[in-house]
VOGU-3710 file (C-alpha; in Angstrom, 3 decimals, decimal comma):
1> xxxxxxxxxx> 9,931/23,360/-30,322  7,161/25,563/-29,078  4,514/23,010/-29,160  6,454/20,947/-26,400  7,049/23,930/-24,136  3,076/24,047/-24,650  3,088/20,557/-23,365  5,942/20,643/-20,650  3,442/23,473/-19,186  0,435/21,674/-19,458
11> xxxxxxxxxx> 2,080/18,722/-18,038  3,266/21,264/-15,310  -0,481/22,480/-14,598  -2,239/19,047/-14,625  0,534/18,106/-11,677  0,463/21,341/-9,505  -3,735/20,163/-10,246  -2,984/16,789/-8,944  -0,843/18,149/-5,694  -3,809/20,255/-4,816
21> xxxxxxxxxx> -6,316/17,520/-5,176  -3,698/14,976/-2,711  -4,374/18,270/-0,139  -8,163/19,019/-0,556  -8,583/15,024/-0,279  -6,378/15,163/3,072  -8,185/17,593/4,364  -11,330/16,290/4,083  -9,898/12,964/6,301  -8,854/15,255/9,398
31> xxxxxxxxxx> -9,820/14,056/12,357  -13,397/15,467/14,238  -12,416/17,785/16,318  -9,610/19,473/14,139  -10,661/22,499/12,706  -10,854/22,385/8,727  -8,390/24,644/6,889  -9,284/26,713/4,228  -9,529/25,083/0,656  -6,049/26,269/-1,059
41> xxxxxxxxxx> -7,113/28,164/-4,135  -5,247/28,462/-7,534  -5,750/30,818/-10,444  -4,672/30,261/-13,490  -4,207/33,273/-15,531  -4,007/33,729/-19,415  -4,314/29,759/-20,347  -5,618/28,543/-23,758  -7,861/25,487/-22,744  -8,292/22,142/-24,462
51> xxxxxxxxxx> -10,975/20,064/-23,451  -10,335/16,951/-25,215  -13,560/17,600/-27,432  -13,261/20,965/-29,168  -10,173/20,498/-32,533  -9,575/24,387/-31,607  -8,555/25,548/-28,336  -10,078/28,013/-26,077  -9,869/31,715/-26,133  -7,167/33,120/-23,175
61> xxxxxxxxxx> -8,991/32,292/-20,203  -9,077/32,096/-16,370  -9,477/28,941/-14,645  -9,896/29,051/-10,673  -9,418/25,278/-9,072  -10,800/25,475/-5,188  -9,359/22,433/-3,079  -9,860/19,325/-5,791  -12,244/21,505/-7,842  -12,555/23,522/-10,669
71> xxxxxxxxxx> -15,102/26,269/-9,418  -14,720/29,153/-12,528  -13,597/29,204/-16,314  -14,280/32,496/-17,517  -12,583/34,521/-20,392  -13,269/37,565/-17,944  -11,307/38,075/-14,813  -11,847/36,300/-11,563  -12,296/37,346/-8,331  -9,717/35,451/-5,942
81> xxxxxxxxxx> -11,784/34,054/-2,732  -10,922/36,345/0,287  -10,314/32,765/2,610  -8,031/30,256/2,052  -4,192/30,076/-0,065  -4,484/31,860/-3,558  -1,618/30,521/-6,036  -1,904/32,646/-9,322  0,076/31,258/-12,164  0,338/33,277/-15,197
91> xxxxxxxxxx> 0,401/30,638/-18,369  1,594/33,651/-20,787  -1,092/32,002/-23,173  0,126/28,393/-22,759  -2,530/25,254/-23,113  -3,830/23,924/-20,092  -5,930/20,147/-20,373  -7,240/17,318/-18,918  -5,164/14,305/-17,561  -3,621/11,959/-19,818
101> xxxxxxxxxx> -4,843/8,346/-19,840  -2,980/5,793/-20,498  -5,524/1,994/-21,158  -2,427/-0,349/-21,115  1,031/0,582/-20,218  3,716/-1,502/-18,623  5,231/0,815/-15,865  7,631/-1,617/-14,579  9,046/-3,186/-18,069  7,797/-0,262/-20,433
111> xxxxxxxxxx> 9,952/2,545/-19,074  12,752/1,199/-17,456  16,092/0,210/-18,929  17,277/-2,647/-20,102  20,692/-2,475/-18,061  18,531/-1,668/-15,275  16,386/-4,313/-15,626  19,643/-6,577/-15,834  20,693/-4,915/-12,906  17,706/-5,310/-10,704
121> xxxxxxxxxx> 17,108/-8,889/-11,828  20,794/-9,283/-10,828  20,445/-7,856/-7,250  17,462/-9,755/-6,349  16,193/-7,334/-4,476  11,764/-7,072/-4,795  12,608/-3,466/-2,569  14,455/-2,424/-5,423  12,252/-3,189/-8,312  9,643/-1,438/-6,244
131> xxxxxxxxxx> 11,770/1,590/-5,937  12,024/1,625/-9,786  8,173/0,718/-10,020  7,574/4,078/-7,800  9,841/6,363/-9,889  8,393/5,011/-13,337  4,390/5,361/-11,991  5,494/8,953/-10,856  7,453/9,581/-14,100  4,172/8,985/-15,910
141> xxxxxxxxxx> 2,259/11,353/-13,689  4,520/13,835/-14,377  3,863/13,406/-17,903  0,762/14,414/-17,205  -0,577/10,840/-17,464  -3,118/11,269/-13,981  -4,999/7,020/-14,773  -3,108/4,088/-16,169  -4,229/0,142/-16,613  -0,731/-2,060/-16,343
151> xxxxxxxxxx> -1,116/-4,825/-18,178  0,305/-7,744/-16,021  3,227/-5,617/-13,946  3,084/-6,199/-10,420  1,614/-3,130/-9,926  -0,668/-4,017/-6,637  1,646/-2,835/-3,781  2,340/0,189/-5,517  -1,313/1,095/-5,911  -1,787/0,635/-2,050
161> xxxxxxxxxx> 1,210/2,850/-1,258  -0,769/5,572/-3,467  -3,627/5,037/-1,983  -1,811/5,537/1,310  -0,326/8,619/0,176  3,330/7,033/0,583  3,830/7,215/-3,316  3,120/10,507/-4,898  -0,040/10,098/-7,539  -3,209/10,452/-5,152
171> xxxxxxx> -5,042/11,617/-8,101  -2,703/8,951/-9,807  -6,065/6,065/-10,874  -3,812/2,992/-11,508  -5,931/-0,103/-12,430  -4,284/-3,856/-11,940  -4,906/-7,060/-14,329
//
């Protein structure tokens, strides 16, 4: 039971990770003679890092993420920068990791179901299985899934609304056939 409230939070993390990256990207497309907002800053307090190479995880540590960055990991405490939005989240010694990737899903058939498929296929409607396709692809990223290859879905309208920030998953790398 613990282990997936470790998981739920690192799921949780990589997200609010993937929401700041969707804002440091927009900012950097503002137009020329808009002034540039500060980089919103978050701290994360008291984590236990995996890095997806190490079998043991790290000691309690800090990790400060600047815009779409990860500037600091220190075990010590870090200075917050004086400019810019500070969010500190305390992770009370929960794991914090890397995205999830996923090399061949199915986000339209995989994870939805089956009377839903029946229903969609009965409706006709292409604006509704593109509705479901939306809520599945963000589903995953919520899982902390942040790049997934669909194998044959019709996945290429959906990776243009990303793209156009419409869909949320801007840090969301969805590769088609």
């Amino acid at each position: 039971m613990r282990f997936r409230y470790q998981i739920v939070l690192a799921t949780l993390l990589l997200v609010l990770i993937g929401f700041m990256a969707q804002m440091g990207l927009a900012q950097g497309q503002s137009p020329p003679n808009t002034p540039r907002q500060q980089p919103t800053s978050i701290l994360f307090e008291n984590v236990r890092i995996f890095d997806g190479t190490s079998e043991k995880l790290s000691a309690p540590s800090n990790v400060l993420v600047v815009g779409n960055k990860i500037q600091t990991i220190s075990t010590a405490s870090i200075p917050t920068p004086a400019e810019g939005n500070v969010t500190r989240i305390n992770g009370k010694g929960r794991v914090l990791m890397p995205g999830l990737i996923d090399a061949h899903t199915h986000l339209f058939m995989e994870t939805t179901e089956v009377d839903d498929l029946m229903a969609l296929a009965a409706s006709g409607s292409p604006e509704l299985a593109f509705r479901q396709l939306e809520k599945n692809a963000t589903a995953m990223l919520m899982r902390g899934f942040t790049s997934v290859r669909d194998m044959a879905g019709p996945v290429f309208e959906l990776k243009k609304a990303i793209d156009t920030d419409k869909v949320v998953g801007r840090e969301f790398g969805l590769w088609g056939r």
